[in-house]
N, C-alpha and C positions, 0 to 999 in steps of 0.2 A: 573479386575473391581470388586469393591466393591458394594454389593446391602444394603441398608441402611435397618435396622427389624424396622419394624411398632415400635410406642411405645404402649404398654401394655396400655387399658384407665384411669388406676390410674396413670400411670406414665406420659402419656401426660398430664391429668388434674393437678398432682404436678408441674408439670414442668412450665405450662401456671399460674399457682396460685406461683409459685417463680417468673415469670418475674415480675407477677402485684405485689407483693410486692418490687421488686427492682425498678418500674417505668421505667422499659426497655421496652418502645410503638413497635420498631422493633420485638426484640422476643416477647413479648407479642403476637403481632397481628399473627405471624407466626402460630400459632397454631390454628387458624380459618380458617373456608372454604370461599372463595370469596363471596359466597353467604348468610352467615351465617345470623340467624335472632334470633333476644333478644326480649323475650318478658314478661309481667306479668304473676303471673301462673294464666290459667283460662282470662285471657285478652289479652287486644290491643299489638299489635305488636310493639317497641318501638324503635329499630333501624333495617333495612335492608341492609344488603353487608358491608363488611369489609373496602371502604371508609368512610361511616358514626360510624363505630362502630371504628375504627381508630380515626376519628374525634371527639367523643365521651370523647375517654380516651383519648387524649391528652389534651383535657380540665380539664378530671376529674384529671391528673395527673399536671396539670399547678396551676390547682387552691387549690389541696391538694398534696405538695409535701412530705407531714409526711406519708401518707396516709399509713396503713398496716389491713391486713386481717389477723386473728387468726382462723386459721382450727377449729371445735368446735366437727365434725365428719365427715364421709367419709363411702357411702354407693356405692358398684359397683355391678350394674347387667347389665352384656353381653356389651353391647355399652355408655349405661348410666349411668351416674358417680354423684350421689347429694352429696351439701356438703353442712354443716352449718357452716356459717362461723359469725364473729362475724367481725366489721368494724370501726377501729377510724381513724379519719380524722386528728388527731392529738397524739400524745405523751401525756396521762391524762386526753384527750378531751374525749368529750359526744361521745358513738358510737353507732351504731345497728346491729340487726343479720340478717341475707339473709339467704334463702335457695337458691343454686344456682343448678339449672337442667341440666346437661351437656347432648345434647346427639350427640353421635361423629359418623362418617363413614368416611370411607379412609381413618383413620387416622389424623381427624381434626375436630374442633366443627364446628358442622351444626347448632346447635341451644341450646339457653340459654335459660330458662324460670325462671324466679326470684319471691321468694314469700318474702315478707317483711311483 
């Protein structure tokens, strides 16, 4: 029997930032804890549980199938993982930058907080 090594948190966070740029909603969501919760930084809570957050991207991925993230930086201390990431909705299209707040346990995101 084989026991699977946790992913390293830069390497789960690469890994969940490669499915969202391939638009792969299965592995994508794999990398979330059932409970996970995404919220503003400093505010309101903005999805809860990986039904809604599932639900979420399968819209944001229906209604922007170009859609790609440009890593911009990548900061890791202990469980939590921030990244500046840059976002077009399109190939040439208008985009924006995120900070995205990962912070992981068990080997999975427990929680996003997004500054825009």
């Amino acid at each position: 029997m084989t026991v699977a090594t946790p992913l390293k948190p830069v390497d789960l966070i690469q890994a969940q930032f490669d499915a969202y740029n391939a638009q792969d909603l299965d592995a994508y969501c794999a990398f979330f804890s059932d409970d996970v919760i995404v919220a503003d930084y400093n505010g309101a809570v903005t999805v809860s549980g990986i039904d809604a957050y599932r639900a979420k991207y399968a819209q944001v991925f229906a209604e922007f199938p170009l859609n790609k993230a440009q890593l911009l930086n990548r900061m890791v201390v202990g469980a939590t993982v921030v990244d500046h990431e840059r976002v077009a909705r399109a190939p040439g299209g208008a985009s924006f930058e995120v900070i995205c707040i990962y912070t992981l346990a068990d080997g999975r995101i427990v929680r996003v907080d997004f500054a825009k």
